[in-house]
C-alpha positions as CSV (number, residue, x, y, z in Angstrom):
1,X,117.0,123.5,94.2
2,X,115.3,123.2,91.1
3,X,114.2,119.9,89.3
4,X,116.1,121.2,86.4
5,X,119.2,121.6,88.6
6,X,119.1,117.9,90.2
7,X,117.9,115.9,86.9
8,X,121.4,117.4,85.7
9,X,123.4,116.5,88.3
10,X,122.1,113.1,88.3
11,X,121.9,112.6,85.3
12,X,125.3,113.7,85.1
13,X,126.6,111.5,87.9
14,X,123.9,108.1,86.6
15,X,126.1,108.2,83.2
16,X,129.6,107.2,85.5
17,X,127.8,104.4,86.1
18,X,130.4,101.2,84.8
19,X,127.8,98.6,83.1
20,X,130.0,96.1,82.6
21,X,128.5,93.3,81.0
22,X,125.3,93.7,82.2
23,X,122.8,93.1,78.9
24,X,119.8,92.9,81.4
25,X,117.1,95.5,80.6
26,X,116.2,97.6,83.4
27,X,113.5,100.1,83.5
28,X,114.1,102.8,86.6
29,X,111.5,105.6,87.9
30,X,113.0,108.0,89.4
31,X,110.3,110.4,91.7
32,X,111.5,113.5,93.1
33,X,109.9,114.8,96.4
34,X,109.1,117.8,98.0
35,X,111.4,120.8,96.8
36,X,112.6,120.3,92.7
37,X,109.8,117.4,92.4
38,X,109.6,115.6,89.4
39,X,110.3,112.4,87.9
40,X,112.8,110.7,85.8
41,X,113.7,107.3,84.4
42,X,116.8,105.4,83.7
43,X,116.7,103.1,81.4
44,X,119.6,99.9,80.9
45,X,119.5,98.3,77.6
46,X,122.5,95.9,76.1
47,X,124.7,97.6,78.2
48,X,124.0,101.1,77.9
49,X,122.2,103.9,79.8
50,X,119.9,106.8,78.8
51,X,118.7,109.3,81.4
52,X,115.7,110.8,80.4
53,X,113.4,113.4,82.7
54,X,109.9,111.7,81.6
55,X,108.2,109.2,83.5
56,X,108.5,105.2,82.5
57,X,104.9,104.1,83.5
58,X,105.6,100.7,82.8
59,X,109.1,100.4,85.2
60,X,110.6,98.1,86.7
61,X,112.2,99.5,89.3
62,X,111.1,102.4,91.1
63,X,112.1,104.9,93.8
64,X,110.5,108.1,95.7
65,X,113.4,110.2,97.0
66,X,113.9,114.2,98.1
67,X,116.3,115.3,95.8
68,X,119.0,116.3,98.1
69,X,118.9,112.8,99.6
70,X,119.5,111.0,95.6
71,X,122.2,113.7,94.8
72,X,124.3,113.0,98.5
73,X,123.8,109.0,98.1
74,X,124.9,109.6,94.0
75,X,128.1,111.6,94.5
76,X,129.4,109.4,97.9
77,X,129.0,106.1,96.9
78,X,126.0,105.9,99.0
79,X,123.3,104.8,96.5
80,X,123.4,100.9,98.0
81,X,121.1,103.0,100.9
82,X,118.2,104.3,98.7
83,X,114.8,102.3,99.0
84,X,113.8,101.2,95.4
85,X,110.8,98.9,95.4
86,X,109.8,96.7,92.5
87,X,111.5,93.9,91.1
88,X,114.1,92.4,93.7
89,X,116.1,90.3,91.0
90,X,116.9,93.6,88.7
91,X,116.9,95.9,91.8
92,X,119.5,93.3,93.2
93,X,121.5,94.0,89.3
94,X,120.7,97.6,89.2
95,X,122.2,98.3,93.6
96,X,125.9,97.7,92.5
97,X,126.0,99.0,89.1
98,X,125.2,102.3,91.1
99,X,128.2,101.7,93.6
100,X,130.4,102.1,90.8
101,X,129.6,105.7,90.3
102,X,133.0,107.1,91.5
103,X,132.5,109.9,94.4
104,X,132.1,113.4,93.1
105,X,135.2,115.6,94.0
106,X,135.2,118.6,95.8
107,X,137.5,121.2,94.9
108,X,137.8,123.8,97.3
109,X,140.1,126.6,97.3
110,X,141.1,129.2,100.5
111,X,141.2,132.4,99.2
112,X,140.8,135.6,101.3
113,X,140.1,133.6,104.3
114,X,137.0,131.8,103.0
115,X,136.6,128.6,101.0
116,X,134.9,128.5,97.7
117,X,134.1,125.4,95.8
């Protein structure tokens, strides 16, 4: 898998995200392991999000992750299991807002005796 292909589906699944409320700003490095590596950063400002693929030097939050591992724990409501490091109060903020990413659905289809999705 390429970096390209899991900043997308990230990126894509990050933005399902339900802020809420939450005004807090929230600075999130995102670093890519071994295959696809790379880095990214989210970013929550007066309750929005932007997903960008540069690094945020200056985060607050930040997490080293193989990419297989972020896009499992992002589509099945796993993300309360990644290791971010930084600061506890906003990683404490930033743990739930991730829960409510709903689980990514798997449409599969039989056809011809084999299963495509």
């Amino acid at each position: 898998m390429t970096y390209e292909e899991i900043f997308e589906r990230a990126k894509e699944r990050l933005l399902k995200a339900k802020l809420g409320d939450v005004k807090e700003f929230i600075a999130v490095q995102f670093n890519i392991i071994g295959e696809g590596h790379g880095s990214f950063y989210v970013e929550i400002c007066d309750g929005k999000m932007d997903v960008q693929p540069y690094n945020y030097w200056n985060n607050d939050i930040s997490l080293n992750v193989f990419g297989k591992e972020l896009l499992f724990a992002l589509e099945n409501k796993a993300s309360d299991k990644l290791g971010f490091y930084g600061d506890n109060r906003k990683i404490d903020i930033l743990k739930p807002l991730l829960m409510t990413i709903p689980k990514a659905r798997k449409t599969a289809e039989k056809k011809n005796g084999k299963i495509r999705q």
